[in-house]
C-alpha positions in Angstrom: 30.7 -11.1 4.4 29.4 -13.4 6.9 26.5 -12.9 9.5 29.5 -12.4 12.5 31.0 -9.7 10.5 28.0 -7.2 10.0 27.4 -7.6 13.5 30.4 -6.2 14.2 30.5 -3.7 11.5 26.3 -2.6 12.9 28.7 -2.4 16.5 31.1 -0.3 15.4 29.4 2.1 13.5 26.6 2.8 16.7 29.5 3.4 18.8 30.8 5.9 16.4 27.4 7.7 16.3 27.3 8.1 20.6 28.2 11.4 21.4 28.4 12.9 25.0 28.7 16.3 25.9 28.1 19.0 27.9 24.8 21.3 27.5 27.4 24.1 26.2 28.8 21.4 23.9 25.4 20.6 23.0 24.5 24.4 21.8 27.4 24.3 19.4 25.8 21.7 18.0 22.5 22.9 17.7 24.4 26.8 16.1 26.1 24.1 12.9 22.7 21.4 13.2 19.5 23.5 13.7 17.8 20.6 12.8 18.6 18.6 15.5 16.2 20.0 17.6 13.1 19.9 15.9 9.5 18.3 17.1 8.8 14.7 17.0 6.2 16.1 14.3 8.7 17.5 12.3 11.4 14.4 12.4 8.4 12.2 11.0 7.5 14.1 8.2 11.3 15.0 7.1 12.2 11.4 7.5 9.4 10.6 4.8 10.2 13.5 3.0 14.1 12.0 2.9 13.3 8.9 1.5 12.0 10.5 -2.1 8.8 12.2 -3.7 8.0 11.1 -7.1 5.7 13.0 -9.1 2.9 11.1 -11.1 -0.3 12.1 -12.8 0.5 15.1 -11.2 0.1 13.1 -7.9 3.0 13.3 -5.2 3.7 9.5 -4.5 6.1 9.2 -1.0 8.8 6.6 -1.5 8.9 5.8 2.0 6.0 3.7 1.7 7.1 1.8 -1.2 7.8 -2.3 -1.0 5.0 -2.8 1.5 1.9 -0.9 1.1 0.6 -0.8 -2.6 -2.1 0.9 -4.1 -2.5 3.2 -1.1 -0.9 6.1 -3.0 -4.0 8.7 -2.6 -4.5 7.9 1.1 -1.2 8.2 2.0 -0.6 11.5 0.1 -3.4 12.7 2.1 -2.0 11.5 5.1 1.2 13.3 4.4 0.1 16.6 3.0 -2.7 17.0 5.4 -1.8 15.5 8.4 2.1 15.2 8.8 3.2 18.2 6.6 1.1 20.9 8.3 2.3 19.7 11.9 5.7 19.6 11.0 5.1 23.2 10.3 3.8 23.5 14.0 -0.1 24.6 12.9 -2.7 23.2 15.0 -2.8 19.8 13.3 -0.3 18.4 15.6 -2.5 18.9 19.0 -4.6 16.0 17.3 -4.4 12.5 17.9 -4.1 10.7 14.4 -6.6 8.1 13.8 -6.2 6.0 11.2 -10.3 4.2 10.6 -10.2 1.5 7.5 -11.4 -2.4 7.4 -9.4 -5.5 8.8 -6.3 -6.0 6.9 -6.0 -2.9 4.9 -2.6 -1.7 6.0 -3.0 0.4 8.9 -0.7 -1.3 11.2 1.7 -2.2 8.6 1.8 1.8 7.8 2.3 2.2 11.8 4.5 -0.3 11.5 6.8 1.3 9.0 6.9 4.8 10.7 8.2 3.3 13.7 10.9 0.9 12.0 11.5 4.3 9.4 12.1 6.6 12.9 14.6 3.9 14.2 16.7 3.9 11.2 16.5 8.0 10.8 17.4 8.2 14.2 20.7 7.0 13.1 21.4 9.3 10.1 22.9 13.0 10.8 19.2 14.5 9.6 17.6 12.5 11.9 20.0 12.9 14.9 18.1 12.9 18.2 19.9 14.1 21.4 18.6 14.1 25.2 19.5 14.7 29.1 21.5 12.2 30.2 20.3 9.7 32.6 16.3 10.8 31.7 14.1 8.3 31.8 12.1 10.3 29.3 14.9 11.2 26.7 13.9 14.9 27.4 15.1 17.5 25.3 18.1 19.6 26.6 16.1 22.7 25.7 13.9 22.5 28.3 16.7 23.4 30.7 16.7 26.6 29.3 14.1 29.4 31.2 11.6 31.0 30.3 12.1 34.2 30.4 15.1 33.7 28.0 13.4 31.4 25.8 12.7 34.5 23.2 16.8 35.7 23.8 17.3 32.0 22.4 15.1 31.6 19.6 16.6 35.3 18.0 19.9 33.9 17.9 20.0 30.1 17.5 16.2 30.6 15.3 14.8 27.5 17.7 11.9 28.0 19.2 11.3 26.1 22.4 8.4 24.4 23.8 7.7 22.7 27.0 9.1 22.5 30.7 11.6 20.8 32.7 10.0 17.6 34.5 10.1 17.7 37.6 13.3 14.7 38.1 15.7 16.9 35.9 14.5 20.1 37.9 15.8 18.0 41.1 18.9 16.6 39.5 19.4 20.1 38.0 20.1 21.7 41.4 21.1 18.9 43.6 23.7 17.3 40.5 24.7 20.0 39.1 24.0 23.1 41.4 21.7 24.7 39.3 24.4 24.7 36.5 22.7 24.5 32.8 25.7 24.7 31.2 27.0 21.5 32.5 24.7 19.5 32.3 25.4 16.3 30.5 23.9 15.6 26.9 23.6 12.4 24.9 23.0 11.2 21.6 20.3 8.9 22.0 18.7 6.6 19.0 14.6 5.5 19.5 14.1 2.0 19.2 10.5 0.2 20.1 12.7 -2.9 21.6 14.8 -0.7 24.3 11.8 1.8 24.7 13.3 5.0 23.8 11.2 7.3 22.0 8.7 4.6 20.8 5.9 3.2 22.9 2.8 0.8 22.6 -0.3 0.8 24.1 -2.7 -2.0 23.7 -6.1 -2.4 25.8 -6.5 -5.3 27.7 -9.0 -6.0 30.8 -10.4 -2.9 32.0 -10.2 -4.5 35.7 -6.9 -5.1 35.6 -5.2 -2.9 33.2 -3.9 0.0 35.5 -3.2 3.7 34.5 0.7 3.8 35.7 1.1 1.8 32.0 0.4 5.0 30.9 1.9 7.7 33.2 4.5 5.6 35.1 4.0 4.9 39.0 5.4 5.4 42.3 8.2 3.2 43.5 6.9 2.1 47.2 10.6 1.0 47.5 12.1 4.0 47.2 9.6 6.0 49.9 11.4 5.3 52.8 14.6 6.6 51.2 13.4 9.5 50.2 10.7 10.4 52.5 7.8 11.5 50.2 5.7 10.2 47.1 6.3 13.8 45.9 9.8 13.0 45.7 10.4 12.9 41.5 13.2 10.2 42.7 10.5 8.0 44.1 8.6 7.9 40.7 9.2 5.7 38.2 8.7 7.3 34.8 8.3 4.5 32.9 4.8 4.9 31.4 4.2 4.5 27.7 3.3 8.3 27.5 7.0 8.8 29.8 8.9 6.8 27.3 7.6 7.3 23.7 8.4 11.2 24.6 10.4 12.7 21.6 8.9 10.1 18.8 5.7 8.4 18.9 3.2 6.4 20.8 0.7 4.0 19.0 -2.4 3.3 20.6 -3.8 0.0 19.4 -7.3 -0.2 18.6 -7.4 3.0 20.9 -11.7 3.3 20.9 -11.7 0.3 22.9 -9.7 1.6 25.6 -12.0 2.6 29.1 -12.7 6.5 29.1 -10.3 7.0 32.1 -7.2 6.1 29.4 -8.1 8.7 27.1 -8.8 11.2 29.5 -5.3 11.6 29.6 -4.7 12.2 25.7 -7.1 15.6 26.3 -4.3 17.5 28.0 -1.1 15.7 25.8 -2.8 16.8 22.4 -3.7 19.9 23.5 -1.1 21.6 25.5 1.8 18.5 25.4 1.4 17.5 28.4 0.2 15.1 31.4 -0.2 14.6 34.5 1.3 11.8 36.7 1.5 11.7 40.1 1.7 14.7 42.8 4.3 16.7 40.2 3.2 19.5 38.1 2.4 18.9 34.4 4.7 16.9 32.7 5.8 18.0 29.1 5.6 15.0 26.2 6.6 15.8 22.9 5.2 13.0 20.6 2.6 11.9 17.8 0.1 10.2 18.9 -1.4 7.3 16.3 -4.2 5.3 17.3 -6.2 2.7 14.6 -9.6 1.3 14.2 -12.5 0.1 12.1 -15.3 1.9 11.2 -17.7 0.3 13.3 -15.9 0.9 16.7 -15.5 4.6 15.0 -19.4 5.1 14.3 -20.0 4.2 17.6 -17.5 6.2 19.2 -18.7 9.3 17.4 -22.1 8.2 18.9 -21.3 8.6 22.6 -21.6 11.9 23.7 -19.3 10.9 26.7 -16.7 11.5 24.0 -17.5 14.3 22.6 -14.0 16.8 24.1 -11.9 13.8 22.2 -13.8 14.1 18.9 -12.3 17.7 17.9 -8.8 16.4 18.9 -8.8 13.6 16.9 -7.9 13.7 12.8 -9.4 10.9 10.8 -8.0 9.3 8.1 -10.2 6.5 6.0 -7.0 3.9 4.9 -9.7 1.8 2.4 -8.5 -1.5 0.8 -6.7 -1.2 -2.4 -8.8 -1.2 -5.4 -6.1 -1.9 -8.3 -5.4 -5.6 -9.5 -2.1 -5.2 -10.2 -1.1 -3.6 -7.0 -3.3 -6.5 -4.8 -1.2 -8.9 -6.9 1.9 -7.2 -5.3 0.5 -8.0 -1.9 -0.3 -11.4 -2.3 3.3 -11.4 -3.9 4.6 -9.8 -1.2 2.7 -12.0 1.2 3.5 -15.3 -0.7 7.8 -14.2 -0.1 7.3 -14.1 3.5 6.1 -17.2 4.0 8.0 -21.0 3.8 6.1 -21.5 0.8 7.5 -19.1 -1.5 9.3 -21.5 -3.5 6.0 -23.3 -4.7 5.6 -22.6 -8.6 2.7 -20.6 -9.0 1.6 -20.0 -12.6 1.0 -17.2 -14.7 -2.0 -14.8 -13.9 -3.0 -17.2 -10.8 -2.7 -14.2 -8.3 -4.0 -11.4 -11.1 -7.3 -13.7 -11.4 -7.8 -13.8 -7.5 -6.7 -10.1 -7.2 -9.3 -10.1 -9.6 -11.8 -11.3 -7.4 -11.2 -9.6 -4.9 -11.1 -6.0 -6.2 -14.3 -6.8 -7.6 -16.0 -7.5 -4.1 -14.4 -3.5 -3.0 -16.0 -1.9 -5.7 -19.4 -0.6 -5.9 -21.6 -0.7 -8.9 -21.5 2.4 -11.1 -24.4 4.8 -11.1 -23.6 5.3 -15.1 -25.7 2.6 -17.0 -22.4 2.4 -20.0 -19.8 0.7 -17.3 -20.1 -2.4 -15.5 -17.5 -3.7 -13.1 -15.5 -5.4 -14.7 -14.6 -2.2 -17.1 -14.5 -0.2 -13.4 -12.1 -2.8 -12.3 -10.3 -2.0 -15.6 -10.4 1.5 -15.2 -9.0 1.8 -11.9 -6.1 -0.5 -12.4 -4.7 1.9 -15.6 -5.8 -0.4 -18.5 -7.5 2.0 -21.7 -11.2 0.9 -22.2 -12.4 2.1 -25.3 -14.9 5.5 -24.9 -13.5 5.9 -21.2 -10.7 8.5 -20.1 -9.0 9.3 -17.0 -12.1 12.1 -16.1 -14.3 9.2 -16.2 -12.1 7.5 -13.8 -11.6 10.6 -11.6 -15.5 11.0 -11.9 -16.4 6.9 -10.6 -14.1 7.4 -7.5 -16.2 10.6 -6.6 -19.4 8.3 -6.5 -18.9 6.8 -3.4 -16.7 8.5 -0.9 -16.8 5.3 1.2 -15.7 2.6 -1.8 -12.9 0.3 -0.4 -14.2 0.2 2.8 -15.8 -3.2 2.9 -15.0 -6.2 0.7 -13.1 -9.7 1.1 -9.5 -8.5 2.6 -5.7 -9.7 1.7 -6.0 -12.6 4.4 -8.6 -14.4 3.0 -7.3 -15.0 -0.2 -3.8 -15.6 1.1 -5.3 -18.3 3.6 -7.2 -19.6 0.4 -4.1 -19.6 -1.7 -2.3 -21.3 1.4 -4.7 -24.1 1.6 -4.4 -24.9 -2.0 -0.3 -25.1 -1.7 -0.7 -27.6 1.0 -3.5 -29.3 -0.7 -0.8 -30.1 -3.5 1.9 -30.4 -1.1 3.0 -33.7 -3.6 2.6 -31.4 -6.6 4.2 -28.3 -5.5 2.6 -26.4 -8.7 -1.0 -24.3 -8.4 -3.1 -22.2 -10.8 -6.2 -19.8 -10.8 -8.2 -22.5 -11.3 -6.9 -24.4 -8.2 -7.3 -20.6 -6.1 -10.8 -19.9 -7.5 -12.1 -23.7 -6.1 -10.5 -22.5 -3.0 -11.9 -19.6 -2.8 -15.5 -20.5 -3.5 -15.4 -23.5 -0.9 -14.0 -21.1 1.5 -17.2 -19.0 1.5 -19.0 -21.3 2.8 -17.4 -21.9 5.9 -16.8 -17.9 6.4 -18.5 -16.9 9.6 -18.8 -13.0 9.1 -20.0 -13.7 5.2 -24.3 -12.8 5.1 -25.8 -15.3 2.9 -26.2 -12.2 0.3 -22.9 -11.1 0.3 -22.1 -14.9 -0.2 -24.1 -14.7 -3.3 -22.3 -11.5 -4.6 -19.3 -13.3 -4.1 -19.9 -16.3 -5.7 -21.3 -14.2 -8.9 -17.3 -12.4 -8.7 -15.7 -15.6 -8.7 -17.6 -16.9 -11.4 -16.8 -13.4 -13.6 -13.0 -13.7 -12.6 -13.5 -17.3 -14.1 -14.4 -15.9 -17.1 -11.6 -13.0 -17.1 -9.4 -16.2 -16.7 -11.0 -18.3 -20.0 -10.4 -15.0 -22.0 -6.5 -14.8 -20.4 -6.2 -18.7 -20.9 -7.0 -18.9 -24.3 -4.9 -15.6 -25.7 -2.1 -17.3 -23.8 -2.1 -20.8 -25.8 -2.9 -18.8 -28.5 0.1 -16.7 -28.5 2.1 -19.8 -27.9 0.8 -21.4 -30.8 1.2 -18.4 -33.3 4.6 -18.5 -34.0 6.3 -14.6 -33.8 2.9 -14.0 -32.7 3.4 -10.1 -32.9 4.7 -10.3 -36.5 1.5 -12.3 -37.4 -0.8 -9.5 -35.9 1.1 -7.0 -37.6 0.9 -8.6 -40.7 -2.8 -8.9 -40.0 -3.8 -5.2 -39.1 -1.3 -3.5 -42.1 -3.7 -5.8 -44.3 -6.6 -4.3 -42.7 -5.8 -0.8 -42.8 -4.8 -1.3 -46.1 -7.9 -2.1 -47.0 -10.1 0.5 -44.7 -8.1 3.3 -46.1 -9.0 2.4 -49.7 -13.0 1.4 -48.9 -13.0 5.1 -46.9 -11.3 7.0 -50.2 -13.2 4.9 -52.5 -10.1 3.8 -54.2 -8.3 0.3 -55.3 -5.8 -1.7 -54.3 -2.7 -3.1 -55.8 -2.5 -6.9 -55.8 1.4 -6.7 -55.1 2.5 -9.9 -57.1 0.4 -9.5 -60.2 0.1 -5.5 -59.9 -3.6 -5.7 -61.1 -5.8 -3.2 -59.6 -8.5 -4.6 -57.1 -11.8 -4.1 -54.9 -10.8 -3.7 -51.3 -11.7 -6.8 -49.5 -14.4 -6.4 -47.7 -14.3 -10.2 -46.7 -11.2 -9.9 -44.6 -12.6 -6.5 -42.9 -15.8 -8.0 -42.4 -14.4 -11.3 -40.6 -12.1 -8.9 -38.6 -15.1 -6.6 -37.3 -17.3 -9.8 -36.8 -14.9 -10.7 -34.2 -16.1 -7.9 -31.5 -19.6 -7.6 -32.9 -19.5 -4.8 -35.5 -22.7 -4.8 -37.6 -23.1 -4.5 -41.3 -24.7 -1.2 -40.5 -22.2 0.0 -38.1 -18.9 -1.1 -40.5 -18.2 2.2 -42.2 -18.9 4.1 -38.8 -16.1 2.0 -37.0 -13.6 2.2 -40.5 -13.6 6.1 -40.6 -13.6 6.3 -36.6 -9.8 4.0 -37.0 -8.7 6.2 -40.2 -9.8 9.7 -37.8 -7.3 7.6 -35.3 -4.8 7.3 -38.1 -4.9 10.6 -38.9 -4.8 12.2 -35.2 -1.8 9.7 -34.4 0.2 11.6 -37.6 -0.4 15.2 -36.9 1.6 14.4 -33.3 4.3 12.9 -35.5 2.9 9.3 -34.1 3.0 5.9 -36.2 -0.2 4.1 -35.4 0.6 0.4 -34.4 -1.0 -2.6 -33.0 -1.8 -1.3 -29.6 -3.0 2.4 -31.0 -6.7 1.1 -30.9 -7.9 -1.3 -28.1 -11.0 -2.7 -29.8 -8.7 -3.1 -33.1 -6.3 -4.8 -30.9 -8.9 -7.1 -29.8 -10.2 -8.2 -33.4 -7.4 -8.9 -34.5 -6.0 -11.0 -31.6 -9.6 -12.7 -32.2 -9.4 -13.6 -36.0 -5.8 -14.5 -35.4 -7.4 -17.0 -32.7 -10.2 -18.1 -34.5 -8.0 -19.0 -37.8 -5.9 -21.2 -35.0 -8.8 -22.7 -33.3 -9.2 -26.1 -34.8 -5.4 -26.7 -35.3 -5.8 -25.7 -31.1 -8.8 -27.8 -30.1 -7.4 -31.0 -32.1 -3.7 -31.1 -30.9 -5.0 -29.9 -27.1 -7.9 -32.7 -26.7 -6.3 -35.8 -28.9 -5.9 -38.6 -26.1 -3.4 -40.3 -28.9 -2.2 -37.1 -30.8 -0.2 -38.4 -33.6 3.2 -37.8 -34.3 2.6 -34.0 -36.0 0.1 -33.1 -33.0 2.5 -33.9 -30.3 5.5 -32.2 -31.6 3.0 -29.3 -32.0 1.9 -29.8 -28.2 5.9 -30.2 -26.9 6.8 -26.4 -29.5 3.8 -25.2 -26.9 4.5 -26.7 -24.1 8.5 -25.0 -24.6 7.3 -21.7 -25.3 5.0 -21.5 -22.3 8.4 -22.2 -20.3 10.6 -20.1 -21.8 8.5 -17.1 -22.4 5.5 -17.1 -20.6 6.8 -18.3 -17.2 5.1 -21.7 -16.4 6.5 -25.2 -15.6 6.0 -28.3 -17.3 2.6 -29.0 -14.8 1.3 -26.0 -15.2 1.8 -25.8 -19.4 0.3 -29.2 -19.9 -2.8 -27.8 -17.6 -3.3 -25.1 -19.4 -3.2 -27.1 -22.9 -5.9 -29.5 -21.3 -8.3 -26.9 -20.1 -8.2 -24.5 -23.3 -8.6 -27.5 -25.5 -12.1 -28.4 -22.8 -13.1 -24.5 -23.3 -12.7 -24.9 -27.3 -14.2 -28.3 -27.4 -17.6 -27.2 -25.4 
């Protein structure tokens, strides 16, 4: 289907969602739909709610936010369940304006962002069906038309409660229009969109001097005064504020603590009771959510100001910290990358794990437990097992610091890093970590908010993703060069445990070919253990601790296999690579290979393409630079 024809098809399908009734019509409605007339609160959280909940670790992850905010999952499950849930219930939590307080490019107005792109498509679903007095500038809610004192009549027979009072315009148009008719009063379906300014508005501070409250609260029309007669006249008022328009959705407030005191003044009365004042009317009823964002230092020094202090108890904080999982900031530099005109640039295999890498390394702060280092935190976070760790231990680190993923280097750094080097190679369209860590490092120095100490922490990070990235390097030639590389280790551990399970039972083995009974070899399990530094003295320790393994794995009706034990794993991907080594370092660093080496180096060079994921460039760069690592 071409471009012309969805437009037409989007055309058609918005005209058949208008509606336009009568207020009588519109009750009918409301007796079938109950729904339809719920709080602004109440459409955001159901609209997130819609979208899916998914259940993991016994964590609630919100499928709303998926595809453009990763490893944000806690935050935003506090978010929901603390902040959006409870005022959709309509508890107090919804007289506060939500603040969102986290460092420069952590997500906070992508997640604004998404709520207001998420209300404009709900709007167009029957759950999320919003409908308003026709001809309102502020979209307000045909239930206001009802009075008071048969608000309570109402809400025991169509179970609606009902909150807030006619403006003053549809008061007017009310009796002059419609001679103080409610039931006739028209009703429209309307759908909030940011572009048209229905139901979504934006604030953003500019010159105190010259920004002017009416952005806020509307103003009056001059040219209208001597039509009318008075600037009391609601007909001589143009309710076009931000506050006026984003009524019945929400209103963002960009980088709302540097707005002057007189803007916020007005958010007092809004939060509180819903509602404002503007002009010479009487108070003006707004149902919306209010988001602001900041960083922390603006908040810290808001919270200082005493000035502020009737704002502080209406405003809910939530910390959105950077992510601190290295798969996840792969997805955003992923994610990033896809946006951009250079997406089709080959970038090989682990290039934006080893910068993620980095980065996540610069979020986290040290452990106070003397067993981890970073590196294994890093680990930890991201899901990987680390031998003599546990998820407790995990939970445990992420209650050290209640303020860990507030400072570090952020997603725009390393993508402006990763840009450079693309355009760098713009004749070579082909980049690896090596190419991003160089990048990176020069970078620093010409990073204006970097502290020559933090510049030194950094550089220490990049050189330890380095080394992540030797280790990575190498187990990747080295599973190019084993041939069925999984049957080989297989082969390699069965031998092992073979032989463990007779030295920890004192028994023999069978040599299979000749059948003669034998010793177990204690020089294939020693040149095994060697590999991750088991001593002589610690051998039978680590034989019975993998037979205990064995054992456990069989009473849950588990076969222990290759990936059962992570430091066995690691010993015997080691042997299996030390065995290779020479046959690696002489076929990788020959300037004339012969005719043997270089149909070794082309079986490689095929595998790297066809299973690991890396062009011709980026396979023969990895060949060179493992063969300089094994030749040093």
């Amino acid at each position: 289907m071409d471009i012309l024809k969805k437009i037409e098809k989007y055309r058609e399908e918005e005209q058949r969602l208008q509606w336009e009734g009568t207020f009588a019509e519109y009750l009918e409605i409301i007796k079938e739909q109950p729904w339809v007339a719920q709080s602004a609160h109440s459409r955001v959280y159901n609209m997130i709610k819609d979208a899916g909940i998914e259940e993991v670790n016994g964590k609630r992850k919100y499928k709303f936010f998926d595809h453009q905010l990763f490893g944000l999952e806690e935050p935003l499950e506090r978010l929901v369940e603390e902040y959006f849930h409870p005022a959709a219930k309509r508890l107090d939590v919804r007289k506060r304006i939500l603040l969102l307080m986290g460092p420069v490019s952590g997500g906070k107005s992508t997640l604004v962002t998404m709520l207001k792109r998420g209300l404009e498509a709900y709007t167009l679903s029957d759950r999320g069906a919003v409908y308003a007095i026709k001809g309102c500038p502020m979209h307000e809610d045909p239930l206001h038309l009802i009075p008071q004192h048969l608000r309570e009549d109402f809400q025991q027979e169509y179970g609606v409660r009902i909150e807030g009072n006619l403006s003053p315009l549809n008061m007017m148009r009310l009796q002059k229009e419609y001679g103080g008719r409610i039931e006739d009063v028209m009703v429209e379906r309307i759908f909030l969109s940011e572009d048209k300014r229905v139901g979504i508005g934006t604030f953003s501070p500019s010159d105190p001097k010259s920004q002017d409250i009416a952005d806020l609260t509307g103003s009056i029309d001059f040219s209208t005064i001597a039509e009318f007669g008075s600037e009391s006249d609601p007909r001589a008022y143009r309710f076009d504020g931000e506050l006026n328009k984003a009524n019945r959705g929400m209103m963002e407030f960009q980088e709302m603590l540097k707005c002057d005191e007189k803007f916020l003044w007005h958010l007092l009365s809004l939060t509180q009771e819903g509602n404002f004042k503007a002009g010479r009317f009487a108070l003006i009823s707004a149902d919306e959510l209010i988001v602001a964002h900041t960083n922390e230092t603006e908040y810290r020094s808001f919270i200082s100001n005493k000035k502020n202090e009737a704002l502080h108890s209406r405003i809910i904080v939530m910390p959105v910290p950077y992510n601190l999982r290295v798969s996840e900031e792969e997805r955003i530099y992923e994610k990033m990358i896809r946006e951009s005109d250079v997406h089709e640039v080959h970038i090989a295999p682990h290039t934006l794990k080893v910068a993620a890498m980095f980065t996540i390394l610069s979020r986290l702060k040290a452990p106070k437990k003397g067993d981890i280092d970073l590196i294994k935190k890093m680990r930890l976070y991201d899901g990987e097992s680390v031998e003599g760790f546990n998820a407790v231990d995990v939970e445990e680190l992420k209650k050290e610091y209640a303020d860990e993923g507030m400072s570090g280097i952020d997603p725009r750094y390393v993508i402006n890093r990763i840009s450079s080097t693309i355009i760098r190679k713009d004749e070579n369209p082909s980049i690896n970590a090596l190419d991003v860590l160089r990048s990176l490092k020069e970078g620093l120095e010409h990073h204006p908010s970097i502290s020559n100490e933090d510049r030194e922490r950094y550089l220490n990070f990049i050189s330890l993703a380095r080394k992540e990235y030797d280790d990575i390097a190498k187990k990747e030639v080295q599973k190019a060069f084993v041939y069925s590389y999984e049957e080989s280790a297989k082969t390699l551990m069965e031998n092992y445990l073979d032989n463990v399970e007779a030295y920890c039972n004192k028994n023999k083995l069978r040599d299979p070919l000749t059948g003669e009974e034998m010793n177990p070899d204690e020089k294939l399990m020693r040149s095994i253990e060697e590999q991750i530094g088991i001593s002589e003295n610690a051998k039978k320790a680590f034989r019975e601790e993998i037979l205990i393994r064995i054992s456990a794995y069989a009473r849950k009706g588990k076969r222990f296999n290759y990936n059962s034990h992570e430091r066995l794993r690691e010993a015997i991907q080691k042997k299996l690579f030390a065995d290779l080594k020479d046959v690696v370092k002489i076929t990788t660093s020959s300037k004339t290979p012969d005719e043997q080496q270089l149909k070794k180096v082309n079986e490689v060079v095929a595998r790297l393409i066809d299973e690991h994921g890396y062009n011709s460039t980026s396979a023969n760069e990895l060949l060179r630079y493992v063969g300089s690592l094994l030749n040093r």
